[in-house]
C-alpha positions as CSV (number, residue, x, y, z in Angstrom):
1,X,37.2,14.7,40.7
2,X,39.0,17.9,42.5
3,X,36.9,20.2,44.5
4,X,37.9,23.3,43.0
5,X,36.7,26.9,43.2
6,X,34.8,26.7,39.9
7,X,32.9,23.2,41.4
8,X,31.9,24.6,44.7
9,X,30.7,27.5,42.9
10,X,28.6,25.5,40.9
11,X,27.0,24.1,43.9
12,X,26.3,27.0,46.0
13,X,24.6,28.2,42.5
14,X,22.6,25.1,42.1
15,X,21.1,23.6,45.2
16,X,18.2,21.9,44.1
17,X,20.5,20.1,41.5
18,X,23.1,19.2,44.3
19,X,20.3,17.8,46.8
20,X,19.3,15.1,45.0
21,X,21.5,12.5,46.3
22,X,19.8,9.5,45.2
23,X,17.3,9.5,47.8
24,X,14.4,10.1,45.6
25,X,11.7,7.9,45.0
26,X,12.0,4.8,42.5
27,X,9.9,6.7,39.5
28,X,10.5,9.7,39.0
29,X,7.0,11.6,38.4
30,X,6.6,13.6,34.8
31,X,5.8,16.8,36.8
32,X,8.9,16.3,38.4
33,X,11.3,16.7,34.9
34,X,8.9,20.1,35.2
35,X,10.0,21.4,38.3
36,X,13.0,23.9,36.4
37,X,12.1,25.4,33.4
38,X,13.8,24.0,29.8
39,X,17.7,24.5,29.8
40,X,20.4,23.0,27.6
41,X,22.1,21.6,31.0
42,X,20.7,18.3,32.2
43,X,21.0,17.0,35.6
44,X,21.8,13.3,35.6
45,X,21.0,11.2,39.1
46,X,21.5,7.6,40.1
47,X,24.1,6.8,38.1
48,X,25.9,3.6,38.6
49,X,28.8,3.2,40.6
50,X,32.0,3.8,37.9
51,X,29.5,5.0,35.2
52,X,32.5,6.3,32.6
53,X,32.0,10.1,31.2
54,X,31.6,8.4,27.4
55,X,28.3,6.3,28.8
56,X,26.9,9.6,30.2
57,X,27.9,10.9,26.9
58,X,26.3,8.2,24.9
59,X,22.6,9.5,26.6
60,X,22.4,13.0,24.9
61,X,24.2,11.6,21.5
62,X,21.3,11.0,19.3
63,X,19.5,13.9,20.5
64,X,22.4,16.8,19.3
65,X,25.8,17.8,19.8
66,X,27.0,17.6,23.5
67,X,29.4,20.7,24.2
68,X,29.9,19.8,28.4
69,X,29.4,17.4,30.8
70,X,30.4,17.4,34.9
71,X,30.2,14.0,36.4
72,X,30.1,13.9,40.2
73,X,31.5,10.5,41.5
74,X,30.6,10.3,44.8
75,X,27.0,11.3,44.3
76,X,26.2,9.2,41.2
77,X,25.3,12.0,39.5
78,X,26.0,13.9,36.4
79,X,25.6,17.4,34.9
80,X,25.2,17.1,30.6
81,X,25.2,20.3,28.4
82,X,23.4,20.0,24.5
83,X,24.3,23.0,22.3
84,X,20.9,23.9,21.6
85,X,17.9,24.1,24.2
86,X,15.8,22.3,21.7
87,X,18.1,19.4,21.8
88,X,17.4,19.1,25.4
89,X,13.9,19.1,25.5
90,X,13.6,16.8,22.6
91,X,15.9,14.5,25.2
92,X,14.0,15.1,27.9
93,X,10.7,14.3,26.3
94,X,11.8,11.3,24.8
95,X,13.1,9.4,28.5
96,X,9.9,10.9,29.7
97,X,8.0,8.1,28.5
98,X,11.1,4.9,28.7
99,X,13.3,4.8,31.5
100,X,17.0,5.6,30.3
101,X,19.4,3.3,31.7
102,X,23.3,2.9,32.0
103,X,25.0,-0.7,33.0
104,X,21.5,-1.8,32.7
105,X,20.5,0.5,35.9
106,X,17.7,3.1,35.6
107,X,18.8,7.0,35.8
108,X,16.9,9.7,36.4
109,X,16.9,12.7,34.1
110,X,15.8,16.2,34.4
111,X,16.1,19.9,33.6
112,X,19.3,22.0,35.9
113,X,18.3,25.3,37.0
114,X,21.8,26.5,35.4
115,X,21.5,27.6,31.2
116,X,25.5,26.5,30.5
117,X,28.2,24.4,32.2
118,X,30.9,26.1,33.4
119,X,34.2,23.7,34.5
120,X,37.7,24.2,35.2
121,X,40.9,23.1,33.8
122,X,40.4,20.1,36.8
123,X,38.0,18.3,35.0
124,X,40.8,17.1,32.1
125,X,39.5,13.7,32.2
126,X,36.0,15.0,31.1
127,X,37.6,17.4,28.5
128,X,39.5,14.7,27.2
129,X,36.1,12.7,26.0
130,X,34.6,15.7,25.3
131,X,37.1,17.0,22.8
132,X,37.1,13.6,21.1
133,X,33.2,13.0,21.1
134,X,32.9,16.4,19.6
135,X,35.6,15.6,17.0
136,X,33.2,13.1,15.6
137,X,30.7,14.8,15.9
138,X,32.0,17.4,13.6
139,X,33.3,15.1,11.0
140,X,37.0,15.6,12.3
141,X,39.7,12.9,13.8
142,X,39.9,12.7,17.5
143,X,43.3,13.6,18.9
144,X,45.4,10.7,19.7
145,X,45.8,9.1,22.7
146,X,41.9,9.6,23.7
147,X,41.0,7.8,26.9
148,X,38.0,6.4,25.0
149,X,37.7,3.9,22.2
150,X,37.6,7.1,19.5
151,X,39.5,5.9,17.1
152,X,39.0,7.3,13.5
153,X,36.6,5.0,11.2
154,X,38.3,4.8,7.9
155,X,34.6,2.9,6.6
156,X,31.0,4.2,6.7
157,X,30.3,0.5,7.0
158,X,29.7,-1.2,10.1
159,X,29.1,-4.8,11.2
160,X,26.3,-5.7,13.3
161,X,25.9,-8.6,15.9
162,X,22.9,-9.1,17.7
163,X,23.4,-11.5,20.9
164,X,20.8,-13.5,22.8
165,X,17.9,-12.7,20.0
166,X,15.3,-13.6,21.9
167,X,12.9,-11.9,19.3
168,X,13.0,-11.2,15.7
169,X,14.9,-8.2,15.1
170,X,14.1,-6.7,11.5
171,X,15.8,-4.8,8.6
172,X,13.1,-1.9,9.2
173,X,14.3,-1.9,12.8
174,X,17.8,-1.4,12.3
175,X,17.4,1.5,9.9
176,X,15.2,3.4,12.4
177,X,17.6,2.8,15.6
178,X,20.8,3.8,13.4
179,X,19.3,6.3,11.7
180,X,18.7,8.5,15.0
181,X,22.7,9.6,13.8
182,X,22.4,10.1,9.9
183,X,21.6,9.2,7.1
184,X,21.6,5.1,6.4
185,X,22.5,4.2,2.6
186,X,22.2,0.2,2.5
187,X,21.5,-2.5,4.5
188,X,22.5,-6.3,4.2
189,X,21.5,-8.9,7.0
190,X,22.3,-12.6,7.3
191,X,22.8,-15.4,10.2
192,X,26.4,-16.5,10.4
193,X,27.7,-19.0,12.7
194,X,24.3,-19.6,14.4
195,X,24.3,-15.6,14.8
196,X,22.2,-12.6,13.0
197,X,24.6,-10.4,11.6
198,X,24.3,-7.2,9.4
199,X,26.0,-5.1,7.6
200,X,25.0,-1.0,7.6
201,X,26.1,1.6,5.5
202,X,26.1,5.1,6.5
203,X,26.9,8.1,4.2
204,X,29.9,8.9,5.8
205,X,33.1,7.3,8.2
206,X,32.5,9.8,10.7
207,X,28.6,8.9,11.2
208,X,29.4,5.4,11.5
209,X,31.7,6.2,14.2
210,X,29.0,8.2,16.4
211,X,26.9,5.4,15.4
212,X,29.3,2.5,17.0
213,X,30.3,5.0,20.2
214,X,26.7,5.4,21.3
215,X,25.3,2.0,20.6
216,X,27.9,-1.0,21.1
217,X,27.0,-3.1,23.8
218,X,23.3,-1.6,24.2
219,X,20.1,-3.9,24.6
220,X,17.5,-3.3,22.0
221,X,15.1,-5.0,24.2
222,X,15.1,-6.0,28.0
223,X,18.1,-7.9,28.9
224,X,18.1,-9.4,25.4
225,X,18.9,-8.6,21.3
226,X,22.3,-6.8,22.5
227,X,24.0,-5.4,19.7
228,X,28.1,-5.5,19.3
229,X,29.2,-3.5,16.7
230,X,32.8,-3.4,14.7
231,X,33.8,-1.7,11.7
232,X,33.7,-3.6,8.4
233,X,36.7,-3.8,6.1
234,X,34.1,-3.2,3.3
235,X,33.7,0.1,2.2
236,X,30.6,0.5,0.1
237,X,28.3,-2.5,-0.3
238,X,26.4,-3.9,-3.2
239,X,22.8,-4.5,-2.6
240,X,20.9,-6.4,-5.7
241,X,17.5,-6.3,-4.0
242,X,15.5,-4.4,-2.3
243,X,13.5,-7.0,0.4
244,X,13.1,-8.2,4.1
245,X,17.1,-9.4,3.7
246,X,18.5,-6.1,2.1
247,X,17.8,-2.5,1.1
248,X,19.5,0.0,-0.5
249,X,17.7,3.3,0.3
250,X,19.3,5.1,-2.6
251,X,17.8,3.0,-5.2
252,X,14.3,2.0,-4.3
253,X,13.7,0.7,-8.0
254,X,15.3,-2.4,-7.3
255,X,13.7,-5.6,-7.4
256,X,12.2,-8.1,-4.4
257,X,14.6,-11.2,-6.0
258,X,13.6,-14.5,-6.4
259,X,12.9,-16.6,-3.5
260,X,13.0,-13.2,-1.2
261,X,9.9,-10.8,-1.1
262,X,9.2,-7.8,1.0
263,X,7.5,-8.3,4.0
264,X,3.9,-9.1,3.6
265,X,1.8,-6.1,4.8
266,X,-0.3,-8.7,6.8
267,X,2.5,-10.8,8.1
268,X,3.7,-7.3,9.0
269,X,0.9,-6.7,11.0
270,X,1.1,-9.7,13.0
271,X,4.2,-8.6,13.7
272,X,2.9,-5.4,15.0
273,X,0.8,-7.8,17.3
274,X,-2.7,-6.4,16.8
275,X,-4.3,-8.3,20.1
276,X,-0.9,-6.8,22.1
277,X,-0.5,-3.3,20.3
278,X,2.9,-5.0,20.9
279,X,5.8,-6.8,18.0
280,X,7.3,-8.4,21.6
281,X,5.8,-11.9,22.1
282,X,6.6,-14.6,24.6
283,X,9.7,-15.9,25.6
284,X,9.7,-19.8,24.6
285,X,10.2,-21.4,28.3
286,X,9.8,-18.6,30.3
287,X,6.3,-17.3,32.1
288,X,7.2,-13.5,32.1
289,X,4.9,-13.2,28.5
290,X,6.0,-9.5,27.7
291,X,9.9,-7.9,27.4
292,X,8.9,-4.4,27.7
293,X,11.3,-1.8,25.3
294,X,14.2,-0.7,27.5
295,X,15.7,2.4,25.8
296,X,19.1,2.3,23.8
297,X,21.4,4.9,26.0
298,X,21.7,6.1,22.4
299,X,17.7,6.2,22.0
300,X,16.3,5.8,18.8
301,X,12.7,4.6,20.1
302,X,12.8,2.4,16.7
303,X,9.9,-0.1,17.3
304,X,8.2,2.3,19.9
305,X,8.1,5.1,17.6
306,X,6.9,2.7,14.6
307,X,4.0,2.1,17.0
308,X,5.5,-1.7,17.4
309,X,5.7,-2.4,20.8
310,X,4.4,-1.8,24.1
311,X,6.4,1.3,26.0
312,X,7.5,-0.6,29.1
313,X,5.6,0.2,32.5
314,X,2.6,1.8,30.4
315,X,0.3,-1.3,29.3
316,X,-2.2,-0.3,31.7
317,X,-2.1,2.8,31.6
318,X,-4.9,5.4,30.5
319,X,-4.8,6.4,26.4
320,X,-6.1,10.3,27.7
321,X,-3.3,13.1,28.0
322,X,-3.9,16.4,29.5
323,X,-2.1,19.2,27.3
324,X,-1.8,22.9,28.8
325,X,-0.3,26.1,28.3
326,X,-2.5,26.6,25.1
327,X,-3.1,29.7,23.5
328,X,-6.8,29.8,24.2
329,X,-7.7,32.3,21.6
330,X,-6.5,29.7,19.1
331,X,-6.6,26.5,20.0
332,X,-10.0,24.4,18.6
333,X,-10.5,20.8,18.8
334,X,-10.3,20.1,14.9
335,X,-6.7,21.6,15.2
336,X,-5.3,19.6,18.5
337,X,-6.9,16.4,16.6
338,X,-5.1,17.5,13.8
339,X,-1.8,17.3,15.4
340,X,-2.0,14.9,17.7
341,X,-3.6,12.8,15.5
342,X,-0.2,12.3,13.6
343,X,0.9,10.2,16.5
344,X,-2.1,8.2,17.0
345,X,-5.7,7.8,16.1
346,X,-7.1,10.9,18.7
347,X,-11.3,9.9,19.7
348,X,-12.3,12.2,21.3
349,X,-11.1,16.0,22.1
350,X,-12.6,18.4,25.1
351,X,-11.2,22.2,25.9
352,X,-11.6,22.7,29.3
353,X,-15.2,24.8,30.1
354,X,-13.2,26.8,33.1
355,X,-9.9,26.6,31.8
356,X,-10.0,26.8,28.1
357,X,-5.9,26.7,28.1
358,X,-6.1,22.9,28.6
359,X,-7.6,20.0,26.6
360,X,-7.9,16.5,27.2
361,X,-7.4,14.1,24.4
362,X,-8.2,10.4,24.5
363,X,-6.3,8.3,21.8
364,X,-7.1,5.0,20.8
365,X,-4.2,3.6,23.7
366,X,-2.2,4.2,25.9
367,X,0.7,3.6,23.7
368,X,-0.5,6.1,21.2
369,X,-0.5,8.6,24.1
370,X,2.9,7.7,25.2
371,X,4.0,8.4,21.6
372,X,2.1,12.3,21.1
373,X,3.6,12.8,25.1
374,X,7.2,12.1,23.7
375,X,7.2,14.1,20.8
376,X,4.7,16.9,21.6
377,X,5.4,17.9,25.4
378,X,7.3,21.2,24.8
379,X,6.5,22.0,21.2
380,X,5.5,25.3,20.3
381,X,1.8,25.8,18.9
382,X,0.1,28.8,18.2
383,X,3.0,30.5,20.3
384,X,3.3,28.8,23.1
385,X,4.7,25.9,24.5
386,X,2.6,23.4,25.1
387,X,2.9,20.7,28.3
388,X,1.5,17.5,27.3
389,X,1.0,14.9,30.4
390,X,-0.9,12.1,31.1
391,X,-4.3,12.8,32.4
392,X,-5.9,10.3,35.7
393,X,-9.2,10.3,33.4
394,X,-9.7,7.2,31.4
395,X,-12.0,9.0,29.1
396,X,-13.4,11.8,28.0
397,X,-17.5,12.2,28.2
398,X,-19.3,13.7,25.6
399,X,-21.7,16.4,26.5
400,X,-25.4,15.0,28.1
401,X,-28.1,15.5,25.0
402,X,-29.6,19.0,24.8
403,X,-26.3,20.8,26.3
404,X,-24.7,22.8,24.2
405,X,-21.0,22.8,25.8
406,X,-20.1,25.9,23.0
407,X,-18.1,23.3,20.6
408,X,-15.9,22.5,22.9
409,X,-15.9,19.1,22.4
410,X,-15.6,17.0,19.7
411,X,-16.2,13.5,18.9
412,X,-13.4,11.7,16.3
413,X,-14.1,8.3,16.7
414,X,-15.8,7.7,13.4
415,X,-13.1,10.4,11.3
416,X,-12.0,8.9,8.1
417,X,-8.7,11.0,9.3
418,X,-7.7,8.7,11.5
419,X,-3.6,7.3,10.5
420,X,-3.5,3.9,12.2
421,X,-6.7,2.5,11.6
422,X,-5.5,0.1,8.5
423,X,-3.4,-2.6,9.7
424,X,0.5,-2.8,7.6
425,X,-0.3,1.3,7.2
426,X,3.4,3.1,6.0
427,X,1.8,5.5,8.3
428,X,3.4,3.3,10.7
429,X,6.9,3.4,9.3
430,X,6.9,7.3,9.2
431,X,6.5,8.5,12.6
432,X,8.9,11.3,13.2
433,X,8.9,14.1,15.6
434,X,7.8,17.5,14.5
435,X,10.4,18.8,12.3
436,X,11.2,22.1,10.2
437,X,10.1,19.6,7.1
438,X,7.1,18.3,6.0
439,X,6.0,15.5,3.8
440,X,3.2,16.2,1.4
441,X,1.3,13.8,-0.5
442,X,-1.7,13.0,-2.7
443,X,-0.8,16.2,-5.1
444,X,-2.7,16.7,-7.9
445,X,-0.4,16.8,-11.4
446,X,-1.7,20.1,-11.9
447,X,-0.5,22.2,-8.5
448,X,2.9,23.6,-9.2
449,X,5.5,23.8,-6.3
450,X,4.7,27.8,-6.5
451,X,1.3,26.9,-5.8
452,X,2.5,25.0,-2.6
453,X,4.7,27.2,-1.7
454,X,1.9,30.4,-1.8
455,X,-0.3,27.6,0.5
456,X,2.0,27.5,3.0
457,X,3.5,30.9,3.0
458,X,-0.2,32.2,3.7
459,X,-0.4,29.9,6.9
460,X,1.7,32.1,8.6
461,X,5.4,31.2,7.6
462,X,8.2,31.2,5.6
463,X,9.1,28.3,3.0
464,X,12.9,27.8,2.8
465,X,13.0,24.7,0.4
466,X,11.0,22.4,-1.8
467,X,11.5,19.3,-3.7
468,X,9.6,17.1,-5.6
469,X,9.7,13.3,-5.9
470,X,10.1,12.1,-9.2
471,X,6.1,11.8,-10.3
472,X,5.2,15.2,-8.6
473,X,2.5,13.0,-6.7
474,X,5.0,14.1,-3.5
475,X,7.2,17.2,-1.9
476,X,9.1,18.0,1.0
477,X,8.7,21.3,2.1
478,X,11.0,23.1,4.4
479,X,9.7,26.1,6.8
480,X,11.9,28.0,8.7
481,X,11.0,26.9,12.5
482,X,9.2,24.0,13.8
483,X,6.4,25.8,15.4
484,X,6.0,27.2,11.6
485,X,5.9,23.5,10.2
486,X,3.0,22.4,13.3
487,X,1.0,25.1,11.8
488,X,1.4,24.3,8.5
489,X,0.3,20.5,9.0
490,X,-2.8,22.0,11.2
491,X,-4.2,24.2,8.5
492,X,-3.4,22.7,6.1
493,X,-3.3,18.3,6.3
494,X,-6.7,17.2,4.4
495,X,-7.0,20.6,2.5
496,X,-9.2,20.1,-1.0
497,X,-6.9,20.7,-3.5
498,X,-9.7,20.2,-6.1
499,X,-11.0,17.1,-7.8
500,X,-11.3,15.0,-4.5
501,X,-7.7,15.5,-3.8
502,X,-7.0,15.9,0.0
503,X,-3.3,17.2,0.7
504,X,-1.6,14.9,3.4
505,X,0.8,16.5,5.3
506,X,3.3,14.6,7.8
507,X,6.6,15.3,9.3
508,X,9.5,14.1,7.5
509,X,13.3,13.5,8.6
510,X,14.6,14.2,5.9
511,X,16.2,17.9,4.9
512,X,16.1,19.4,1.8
């Protein structure tokens, strides 16, 4: 890459950024992502020798558009730019809690102290796979003569291979992982030639292509279930039943078949591993008992964020986080159990007596607190930005009898709140991050979406959309900002709705 003006500019600007020469130590500590504040520009390190600019590419996919990126050879390291802030932090968050890797080597991720990427006509290479990542990424045809393997999908169809399947890798799995890039329509899988194959449908070519960019060649688990992905000749396919074999997620009237039920909700737990808190078993003939979950560079979290599988690295760690940066005035225990409760079952909840800005939660594991870390770190509630880290407590003690701490903390552990506690729960299935739309449930056939939307508009907010589902029994409501939605689902998750019904509120991924 040629030192030009615009580079050494870009140095002299960004020292911290520039120091980091690989030097570092092997784990790269949560309070070190912390050290800059959030930007759109991430600062990539320990990169493998020859890393291309489409694998760097392929980190920040899933997470939003990329609009830059500045790789520097002969330090291994990488500058990315998102379009929006959010994007990034949602990145960051996510590899704060799996390792990302590239080549199957382990790279470092963090915040630049620069807010935009600013490169010169030298960097043409880059351009080049910028211009035609963005291309997809806005629906359009990539120019020709791309120096990646861009090439225009003419079918929203792709074929799926899964190589040395070491574990079971399920229909529900593959719709979470490919759904990270839109919206998955059908799904057909089947063993061919001694191999798993599918056969995924997205809504649209260009998808699909994003899709096959980012993930080809990725490991779904350690060193194992590698996926190779091709485009199918098909262009729509024809699903008959809905089961463990097939799906079509238009048409969810469609029957199980003969011969091929849905899942058992119990054998479905046992996949979930209940002893384990983990779907990965042994390997037959091998002693290592446990294949921890090594990120797709395209990260969709699938079986992590299904609350599947043990996060690698974290199986003995401690279930308690440390959030900070609340807004004191606010903040209660009911209302931090509230939300973190949608990512785990949360036992206990304790402000801080001297420092009522900071809480410490204990869930139920540590994988639960992996999961709130990832998708809450960074979110905004009751104004502010919260920082969610893991704390070195392993619990949190409940006030001696006879002192009266002022409310400040809260026993859970017997809530009849609590998500997770039923094994085979959906619950399971629908763990998003928080989201401008929510998921209601358990309506009663008399509240009218006027009604709903009056609710929500008085917890401080603006509704943009609503929909029901077909029996009225369920909505999706759309506020206008995330931080508005976390409010929403604070105030108003298990509000009496009359006649014993209790609104349940969840984020959804869909939009309305």
């Amino acid at each position: 890459l040629p030192r030009s003006s615009g580079l050494t500019s870009l140095f002299r600007a960004n020292g911290s950024d520039s120091k980091s020469n690989g030097s570092d130590s092997k784990k790269l500590r949560v309070e070190d992502r912390m050290e800059a504040p959030p930007s759109r520009v991430l600062h990539i390190r320990k990169l493998p020798n020859e890393t291309s600019e489409s694998e760097v590419i392929a980190l920040g996919l899933p997470f939003g558009k990329v609009t830059n990126i500045l790789t520097l050879k002969g330090k291994n390291q990488a500058f990315l730019e998102l379009g929006t802030e959010e994007a990034a932090i949602t990145m960051i968050n996510y590899y704060s809690t799996v390792t990302p890797h590239v080549r199957n080597v382990p790279v470092f991720i963090q915040y630049s102290n620069h807010k935009e990427l600013k490169t010169d006509s030298g960097n043409q290479r880059a351009q080049a796979v910028l211009q035609a990542v963005s291309a997809v990424q806005g629906g359009g045809t990539p120019a020709s003569g791309s120096i990646v393997d861009l090439t225009a999908a003419s079918s929203p169809v792709l074929r799926i291979i899964i190589d040395n399947m070491f574990y079971p890798v399920t229909l529900d799995v593959l719709q979470q992982i490919f759904s990270k890039f839109g919206t998955v329509m059908k799904i057909i899988t089947f063993t061919k030639n001694n191999q798993f194959q599918a056969l995924l449908q997205f809504n649209d070519p260009p998808t699909a292509q994003q899709a096959k960019i980012a993930l080809d060649g990725q490991n779904i688990y350690n060193s194992c279930c590698t996926l190779r992905i091709d485009y199918s000749k098909l262009v729509n396919l024809n699903v008959k039943y809905n089961n463990d074999k097939s799906r079509d997620y238009t048409r969810p009237e469609l029957p199980a078949g003969d011969g091929q039920p849905a899942m058992d909700p119990n054998m479905a737990a046992a996949f979930q591993g209940k002893d384990s808190n983990s779907l990965l078993g042994k390997i037959p003939g091998r002693p290592n008992p446990l294949c921890g979950l090594s990120p797709l560079n395209a990260a969709a979290a699938a079986a992590a964020a299904a609350g599947r599988v043990a996060l690698s690295g974290h199986s003995g760690a401690s279930g308690v986080l440390l959030a900070s940066n609340l807004n004191e005035e606010m903040v209660t225990p009911q209302s931090l159990f509230t939300l973190f409760g949608v990512y785990g079952d949360a036992q206990r909840v304790k402000i801080l007596y001297n420092k009522k800005d900071s809480a410490l939660i204990q869930m139920a594991d540590a994988n639960q607190a992996q999961l709130a870390m990832s998708h809450l770190n960074g979110q905004k509630m009751h104004g502010k930005p919260i920082r969610v880290a893991l704390s070195k407590h392993t619990s949190v003690q409940l006030p001696r009898d006879g002192l009266d701490d002022q409310g400040l903390t809260k026993d859970f552990t017997n809530s009849p709140l609590h998500r997770f506690k039923k094994p085979g729960s959906k619950n399971f299935q629908n763990i998003f991050p928080p989201t401008t739309t929510l998921h209601l449930s358990n309506i009663p056939t008399d509240v009218s979406e006027e009604d709903l939307r009056l609710l929500f508009s008085n917890a401080g907010g603006t509704v943009n959309a609503f929909k029901f589902f077909q029996d009225h029994k369920m909505a999706l409501l759309q506020m206008s900002t995330v931080e508005e939605a976390i409010q929403g689902l604070i105030d108003l998750h298990n509000y009496n709705m009359g006649d014993n019904h209790h609104l349940r509120v969840s984020f959804s991924k869909s939009t309305i």
